[in-house]
N, C-alpha and C positions, 0 to 999 in steps of 0.2 A: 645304836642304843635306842634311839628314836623310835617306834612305831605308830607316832601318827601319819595322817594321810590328808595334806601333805606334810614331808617330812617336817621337821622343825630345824630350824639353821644348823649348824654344826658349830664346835666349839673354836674351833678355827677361823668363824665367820665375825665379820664385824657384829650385825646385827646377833649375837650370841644369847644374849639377854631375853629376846624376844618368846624361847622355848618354853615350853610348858612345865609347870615346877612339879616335881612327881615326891617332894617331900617337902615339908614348912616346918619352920622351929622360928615363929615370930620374937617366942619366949628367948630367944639363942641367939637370935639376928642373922639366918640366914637362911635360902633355901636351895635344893639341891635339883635340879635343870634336869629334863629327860637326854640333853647332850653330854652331862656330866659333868658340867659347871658347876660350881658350889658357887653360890651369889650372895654378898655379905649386903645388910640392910647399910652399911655406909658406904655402896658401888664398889667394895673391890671387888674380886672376882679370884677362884683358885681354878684353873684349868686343870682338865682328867690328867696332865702329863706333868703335872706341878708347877707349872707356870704361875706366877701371882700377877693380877695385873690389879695396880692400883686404884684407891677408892680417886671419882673424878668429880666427887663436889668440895668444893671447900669447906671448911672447918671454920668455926666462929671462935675466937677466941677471945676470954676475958678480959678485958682492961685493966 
């Protein structure tokens, strides 16, 4: 899917994130990876094969 030069990680790569986002919906919370990661503004992540891998920051919760 990638055609930069050089490639951009693939979605199977740890560093996954790193790819260049070839669609933005800030307004949505998320953006869409030239590897085909969908990348949600609270770290999780939907892999091209359906995978979800969960958000990795913590959550603040109310008192």
């Amino acid at each position: 899917m990638c055609q930069h030069r050089p490639e951009c990680p693939t979605a199977e790569s740890e560093d996954r994130e790193a790819a260049v986002p070839v669609a933005c919906h800030p307004e949505q919370g998320w953006s869409l990876l030239c590897n085909g990661v969908v990348l949600f503004e609270d770290t999780g992540e939907l892999l091209p094969d359906g995978r979800v891998i969960a958000p990795r920051r913590s959550v603040a919760h109310a008192a």
